[in-house]
C-alpha positions as CSV (number, residue, x, y, z in Angstrom):
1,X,0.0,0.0,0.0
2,X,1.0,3.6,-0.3
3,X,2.2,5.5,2.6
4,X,0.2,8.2,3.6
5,X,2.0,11.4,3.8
6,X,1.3,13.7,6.8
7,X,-1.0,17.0,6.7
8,X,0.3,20.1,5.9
9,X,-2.6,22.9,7.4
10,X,-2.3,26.3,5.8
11,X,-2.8,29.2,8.3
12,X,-6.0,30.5,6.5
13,X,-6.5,33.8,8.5
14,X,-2.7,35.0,7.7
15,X,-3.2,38.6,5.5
16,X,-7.0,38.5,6.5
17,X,-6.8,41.9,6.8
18,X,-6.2,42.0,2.9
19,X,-9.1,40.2,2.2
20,X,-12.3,41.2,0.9
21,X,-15.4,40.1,3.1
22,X,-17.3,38.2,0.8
23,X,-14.2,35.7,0.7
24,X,-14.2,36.2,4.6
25,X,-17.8,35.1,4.9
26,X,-17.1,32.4,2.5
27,X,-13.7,31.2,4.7
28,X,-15.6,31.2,7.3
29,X,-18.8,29.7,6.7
30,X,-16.4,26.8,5.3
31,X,-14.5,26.3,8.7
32,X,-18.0,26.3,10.3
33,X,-18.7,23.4,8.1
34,X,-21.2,25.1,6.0
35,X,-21.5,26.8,2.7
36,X,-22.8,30.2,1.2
37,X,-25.6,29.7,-1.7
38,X,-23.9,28.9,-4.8
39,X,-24.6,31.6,-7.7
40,X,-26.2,30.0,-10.9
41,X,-24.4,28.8,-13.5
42,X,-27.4,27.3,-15.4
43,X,-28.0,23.9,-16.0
44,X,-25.0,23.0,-18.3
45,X,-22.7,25.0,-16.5
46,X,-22.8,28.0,-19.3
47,X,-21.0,30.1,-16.4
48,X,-18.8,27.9,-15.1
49,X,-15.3,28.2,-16.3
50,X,-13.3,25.0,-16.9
51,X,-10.0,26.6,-17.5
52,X,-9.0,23.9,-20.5
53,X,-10.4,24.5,-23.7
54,X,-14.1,23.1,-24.3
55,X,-14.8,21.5,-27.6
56,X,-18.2,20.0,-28.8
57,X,-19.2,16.4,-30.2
58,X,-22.7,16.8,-31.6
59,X,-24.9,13.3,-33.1
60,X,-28.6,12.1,-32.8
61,X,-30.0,10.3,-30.0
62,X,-33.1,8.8,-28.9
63,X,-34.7,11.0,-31.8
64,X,-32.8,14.1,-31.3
65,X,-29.8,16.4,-31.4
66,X,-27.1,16.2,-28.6
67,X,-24.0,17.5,-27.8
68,X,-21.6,16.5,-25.4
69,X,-18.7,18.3,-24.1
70,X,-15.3,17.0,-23.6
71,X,-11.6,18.3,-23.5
72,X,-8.8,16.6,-25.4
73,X,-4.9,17.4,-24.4
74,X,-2.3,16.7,-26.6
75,X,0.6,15.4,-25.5
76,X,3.4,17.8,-24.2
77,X,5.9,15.5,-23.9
78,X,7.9,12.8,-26.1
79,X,4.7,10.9,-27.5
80,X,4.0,7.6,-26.2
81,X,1.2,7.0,-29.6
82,X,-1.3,6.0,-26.9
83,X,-4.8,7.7,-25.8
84,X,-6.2,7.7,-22.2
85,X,-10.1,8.6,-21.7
86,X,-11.0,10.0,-18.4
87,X,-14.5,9.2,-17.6
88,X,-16.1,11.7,-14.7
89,X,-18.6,10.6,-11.4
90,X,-22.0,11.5,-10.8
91,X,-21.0,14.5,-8.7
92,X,-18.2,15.3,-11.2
93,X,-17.2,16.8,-14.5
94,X,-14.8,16.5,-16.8
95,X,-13.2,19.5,-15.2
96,X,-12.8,17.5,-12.2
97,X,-10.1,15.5,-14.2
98,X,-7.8,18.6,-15.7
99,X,-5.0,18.7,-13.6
100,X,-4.7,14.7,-13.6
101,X,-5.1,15.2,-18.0
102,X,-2.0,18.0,-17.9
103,X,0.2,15.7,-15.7
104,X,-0.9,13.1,-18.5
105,X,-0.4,15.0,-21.7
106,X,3.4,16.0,-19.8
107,X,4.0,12.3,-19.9
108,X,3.2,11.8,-23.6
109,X,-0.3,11.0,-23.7
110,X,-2.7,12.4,-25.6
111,X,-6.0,12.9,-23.0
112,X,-9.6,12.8,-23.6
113,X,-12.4,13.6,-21.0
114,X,-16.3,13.7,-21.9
115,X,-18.9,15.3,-20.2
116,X,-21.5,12.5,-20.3
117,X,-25.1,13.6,-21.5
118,X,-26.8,14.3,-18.8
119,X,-24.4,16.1,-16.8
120,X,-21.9,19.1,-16.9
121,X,-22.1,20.8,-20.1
122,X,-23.7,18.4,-22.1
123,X,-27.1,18.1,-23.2
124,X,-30.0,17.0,-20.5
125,X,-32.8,16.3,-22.8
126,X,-35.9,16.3,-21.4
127,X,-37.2,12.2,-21.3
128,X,-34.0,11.1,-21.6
129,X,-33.9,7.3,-21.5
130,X,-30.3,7.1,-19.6
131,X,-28.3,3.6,-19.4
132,X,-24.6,2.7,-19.3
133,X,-25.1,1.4,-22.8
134,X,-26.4,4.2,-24.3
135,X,-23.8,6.1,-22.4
136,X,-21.1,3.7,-23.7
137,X,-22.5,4.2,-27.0
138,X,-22.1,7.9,-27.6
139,X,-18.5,7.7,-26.1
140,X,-17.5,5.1,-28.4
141,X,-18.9,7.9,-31.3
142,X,-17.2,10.8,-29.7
143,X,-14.1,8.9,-29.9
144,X,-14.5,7.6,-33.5
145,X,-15.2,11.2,-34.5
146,X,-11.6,12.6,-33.0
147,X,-10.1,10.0,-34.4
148,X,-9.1,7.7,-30.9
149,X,-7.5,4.1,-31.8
150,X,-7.4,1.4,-28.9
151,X,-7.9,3.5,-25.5
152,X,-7.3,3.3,-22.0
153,X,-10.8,3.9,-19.8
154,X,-10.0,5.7,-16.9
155,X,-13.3,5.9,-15.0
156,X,-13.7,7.4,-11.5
157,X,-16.7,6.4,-9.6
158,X,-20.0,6.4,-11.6
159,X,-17.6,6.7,-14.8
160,X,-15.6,3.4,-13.3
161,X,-19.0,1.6,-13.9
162,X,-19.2,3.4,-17.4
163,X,-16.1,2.2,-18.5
164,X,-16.3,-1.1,-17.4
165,X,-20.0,-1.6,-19.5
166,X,-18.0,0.1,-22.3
167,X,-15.2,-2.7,-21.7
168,X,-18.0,-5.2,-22.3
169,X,-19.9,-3.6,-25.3
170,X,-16.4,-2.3,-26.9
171,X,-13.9,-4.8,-25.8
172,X,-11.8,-4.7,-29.1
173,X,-11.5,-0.9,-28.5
174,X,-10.2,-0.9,-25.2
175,X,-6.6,-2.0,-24.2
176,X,-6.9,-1.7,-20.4
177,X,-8.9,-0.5,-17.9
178,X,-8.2,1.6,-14.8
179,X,-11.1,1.9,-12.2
180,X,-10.7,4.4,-9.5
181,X,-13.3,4.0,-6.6
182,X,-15.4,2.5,-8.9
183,X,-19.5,1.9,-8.1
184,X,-20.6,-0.8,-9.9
185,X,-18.6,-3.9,-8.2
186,X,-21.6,-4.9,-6.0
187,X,-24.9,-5.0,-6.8
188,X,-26.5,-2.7,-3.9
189,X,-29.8,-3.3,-4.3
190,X,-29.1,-6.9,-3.9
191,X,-27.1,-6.6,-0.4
192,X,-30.2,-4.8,0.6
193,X,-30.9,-1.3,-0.4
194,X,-34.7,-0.8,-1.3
195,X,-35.6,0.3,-5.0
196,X,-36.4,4.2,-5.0
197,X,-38.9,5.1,-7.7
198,X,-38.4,8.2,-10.3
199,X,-40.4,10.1,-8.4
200,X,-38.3,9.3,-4.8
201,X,-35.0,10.3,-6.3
202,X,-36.6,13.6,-8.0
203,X,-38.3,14.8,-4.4
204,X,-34.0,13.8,-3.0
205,X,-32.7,16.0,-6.3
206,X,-34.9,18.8,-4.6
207,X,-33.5,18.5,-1.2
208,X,-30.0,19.3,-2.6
209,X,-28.0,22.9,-2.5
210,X,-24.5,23.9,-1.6
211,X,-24.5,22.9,2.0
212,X,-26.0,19.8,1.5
213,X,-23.9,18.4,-1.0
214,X,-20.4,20.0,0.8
215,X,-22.3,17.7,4.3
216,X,-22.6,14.9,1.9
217,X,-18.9,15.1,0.2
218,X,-17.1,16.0,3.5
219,X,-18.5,13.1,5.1
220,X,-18.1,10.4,2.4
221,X,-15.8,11.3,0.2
222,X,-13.3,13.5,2.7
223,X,-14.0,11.1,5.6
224,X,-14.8,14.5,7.7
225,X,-11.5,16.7,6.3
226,X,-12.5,19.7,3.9
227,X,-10.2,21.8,2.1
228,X,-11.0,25.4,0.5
229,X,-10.0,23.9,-2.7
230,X,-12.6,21.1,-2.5
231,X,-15.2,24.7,-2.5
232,X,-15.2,24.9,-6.4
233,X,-16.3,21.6,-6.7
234,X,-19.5,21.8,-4.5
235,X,-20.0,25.5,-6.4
236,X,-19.8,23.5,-10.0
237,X,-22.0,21.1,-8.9
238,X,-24.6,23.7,-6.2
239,X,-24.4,26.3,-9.4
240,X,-26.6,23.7,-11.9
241,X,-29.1,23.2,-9.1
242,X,-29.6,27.6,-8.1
243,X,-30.4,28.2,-12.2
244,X,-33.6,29.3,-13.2
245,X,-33.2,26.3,-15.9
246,X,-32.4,23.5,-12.9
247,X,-35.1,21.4,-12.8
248,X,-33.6,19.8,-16.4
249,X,-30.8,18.9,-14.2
250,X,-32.6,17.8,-10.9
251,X,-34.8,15.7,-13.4
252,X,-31.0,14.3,-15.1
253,X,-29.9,13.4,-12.4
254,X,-32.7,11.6,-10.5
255,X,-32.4,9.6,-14.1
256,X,-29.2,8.9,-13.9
257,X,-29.8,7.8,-10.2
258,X,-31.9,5.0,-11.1
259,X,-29.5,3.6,-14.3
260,X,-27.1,3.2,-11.6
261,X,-29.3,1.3,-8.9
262,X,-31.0,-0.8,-12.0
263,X,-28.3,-1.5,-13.9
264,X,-25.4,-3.3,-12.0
265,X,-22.7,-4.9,-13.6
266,X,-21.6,-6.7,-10.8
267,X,-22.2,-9.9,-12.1
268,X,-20.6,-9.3,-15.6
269,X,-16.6,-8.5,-14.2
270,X,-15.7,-12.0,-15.2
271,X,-16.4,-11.6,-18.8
272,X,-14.2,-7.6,-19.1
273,X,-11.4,-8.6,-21.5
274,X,-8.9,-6.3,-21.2
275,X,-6.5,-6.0,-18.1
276,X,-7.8,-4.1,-14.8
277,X,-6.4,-2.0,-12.3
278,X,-8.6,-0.9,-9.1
279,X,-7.4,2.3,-7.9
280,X,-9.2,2.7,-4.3
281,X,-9.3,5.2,-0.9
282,X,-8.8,3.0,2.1
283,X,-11.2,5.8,3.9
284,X,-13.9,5.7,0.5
285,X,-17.5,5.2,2.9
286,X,-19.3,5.1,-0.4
287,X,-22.2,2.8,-0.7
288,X,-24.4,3.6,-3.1
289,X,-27.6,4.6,-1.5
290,X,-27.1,2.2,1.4
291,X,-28.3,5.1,3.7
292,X,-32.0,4.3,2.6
293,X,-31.5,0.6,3.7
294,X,-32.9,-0.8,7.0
295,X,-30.4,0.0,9.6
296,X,-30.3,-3.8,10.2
297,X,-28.9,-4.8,6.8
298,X,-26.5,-1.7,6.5
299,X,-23.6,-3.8,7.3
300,X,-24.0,-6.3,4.6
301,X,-24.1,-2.9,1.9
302,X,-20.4,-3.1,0.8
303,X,-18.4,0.2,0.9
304,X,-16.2,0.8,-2.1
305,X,-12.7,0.3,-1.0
306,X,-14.6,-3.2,0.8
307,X,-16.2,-4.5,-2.7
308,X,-12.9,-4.1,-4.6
309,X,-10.7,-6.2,-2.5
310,X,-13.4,-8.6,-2.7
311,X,-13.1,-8.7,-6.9
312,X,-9.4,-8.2,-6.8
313,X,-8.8,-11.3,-4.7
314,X,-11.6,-13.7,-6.6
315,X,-10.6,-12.2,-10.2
316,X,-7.5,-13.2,-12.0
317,X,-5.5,-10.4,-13.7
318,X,-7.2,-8.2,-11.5
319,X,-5.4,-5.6,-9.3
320,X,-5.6,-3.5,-6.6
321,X,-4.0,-0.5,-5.5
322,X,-5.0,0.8,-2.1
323,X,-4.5,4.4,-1.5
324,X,-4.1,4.5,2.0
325,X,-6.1,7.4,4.3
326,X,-7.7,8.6,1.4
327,X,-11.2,9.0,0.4
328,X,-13.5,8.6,-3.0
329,X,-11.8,11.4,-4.7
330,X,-7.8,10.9,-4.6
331,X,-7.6,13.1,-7.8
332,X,-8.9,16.2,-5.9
333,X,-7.8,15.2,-1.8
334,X,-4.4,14.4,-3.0
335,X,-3.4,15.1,-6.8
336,X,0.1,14.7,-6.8
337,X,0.1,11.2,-5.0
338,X,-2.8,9.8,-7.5
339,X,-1.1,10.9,-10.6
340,X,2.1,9.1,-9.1
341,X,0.2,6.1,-8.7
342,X,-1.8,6.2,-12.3
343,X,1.3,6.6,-13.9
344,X,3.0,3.8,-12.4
345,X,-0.1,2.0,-13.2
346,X,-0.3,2.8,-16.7
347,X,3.7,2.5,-16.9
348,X,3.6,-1.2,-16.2
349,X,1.0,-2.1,-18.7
């Protein structure tokens, strides 16, 4: 396992006097553990700045027009001829991945990462009939239209179970798969979380602003830690939901909700073909939705971190890496230790 470097805490009150009190209130409603409203940035994040370049992969689906957002980095460095695909969470973006991408494209590799439709700054179209394959699909044509040979899928979270139904739909396309706390490796409904209808998961979409989802991240994916820098994220994500145009992506993503609780691929890992690398937190409490189960079968309702060493030790040519004291998100708690640990992965392939 990876050892777990000690904290460094940054004195966040030195040159407060310098600072304006809108960042003050901010500072400080974050060390209280709470978060100011986040200002709208409509519901495909038209005022959200990604600081990469956006480009735009437009087709027909499900009888209409949609477009899907995704950044490509060339390489910077020597090229290695070889292109990764960065595949975002539920309660991520594609943005989430840029610093991980530059680190990437420095090492030779050209760098893909799609917003998925349904999420970010791609399309949400209204009566959307979302599933992994149809999901999978429109990657597979993004990638066809830049011109993307044999890829690496890097998926994080919701995108680990992307990629590994695009591993089974695509398997002469992909050359290896890298899962980083991954949902999809236990079927959750089956260890004993109840079925929530459309209309369950819409009236939980409501529920959600800034504060709730920083509560929600801090105590999942952080276990309990917050950073400033984590802020952006929860704004990104706070900024869809505060738009006048944000019922489109409470409706999304109570859609996208149920693909994930109705469509496990847990008892599919046998039959992915390419080689497989589990990238997980030690501290990951993810479970998805295991909060809505009795509180009696809770403890059957593997965690993340729990499910993959379960699959790495029953799978052959399956590994794990365990990221010791970190949570669900090493590429934003600990960047420079993750992109370390990808690169060694990918290295040895």
């Amino acid at each position: 396992m990876e050892p777990w470097p000690r904290s460094v805490d940054i004195d966040a009150t030195k040159g407060a006097e310098a600072m304006p009190i809108a960042f003050l209130l901010a500072l400080a409603a974050a060390q209280a553990g709470t978060m100011p409203d986040a200002p709208p940035l409509g519901a495909n994040l038209e005022r959200f700045d990604y600081r990469a370049p956006v480009h735009w992969f437009e087709t027909q689906a499900q009888g209409g027009t949609v477009q899907m957002a995704y950044l490509d980095f060339t390489p910077t460095g020597p090229s290695r001829d070889r292109t990764l695909v960065l595949l975002h969470g539920k309660n991520f973006c594609s943005a989430t991945w840029i610093e991980t991408a530059r680190a990437l494209a420095a090492r030779g590799y050209r760098v893909i990462a799609p917003d998925q439709v349904g999420f970010c700054k791609s399309s949400k179209p209204a009566g959307f009939q979302y599933s992994f394959a149809a999901l999978a699909t429109l990657t597979d044509a993004l990638l066809a239209d830049v011109g993307a040979g044999p890829v690496t899928v890097v998926g994080h979270s919701t995108g680990g179970m992307l990629a590994m139904h695009y591993g089974l739909l695509y398997p002469e396309r992909v050359a290896q798969l890298v899962l980083v706390d991954p949902l999809g490796l236990n079927d959750t409904l089956a260890e004993g979380v109840p079925y929530a209808p459309l209309d369950v998961l819409r009236a939980e979409e409501a529920k959600k602003d800034a504060a709730a989802i920083k509560a929600y991240q801090r105590r999942v994916y952080y276990h309990g830690r917050w950073r400033p820098a984590y802020d952006r994220w929860v704004r990104m994500l706070a900024g869809q939901y505060a738009s006048a145009d944000g019922d489109r992506v409470r409706d999304a993503q109570a859609r996208l909700s149920d693909m994930i609780e109705t469509q496990p691929v847990a008892a599919r890992l046998g039959a992915i073909e390419a080689p497989t690398t589990l990238i997980a937190g030690s501290l990951d409490t993810t479970a998805f939705r295991a909060s809505s189960a009795p509180k009696n079968k809770r403890e059957a309702i593997r965690t993340v971190p729990e499910a993959a060493r379960d699959v790495a030790a029953r799978l052959p040519g399956w590994k794990l890496v365990e990221l010791d004291g970190l949570g669900h998100s090493p590429m934003v708690e600990a960047p420079d230790r993750f992109q370390r640990v990808l690169l060694r992965v990918l290295d040895s392939s």
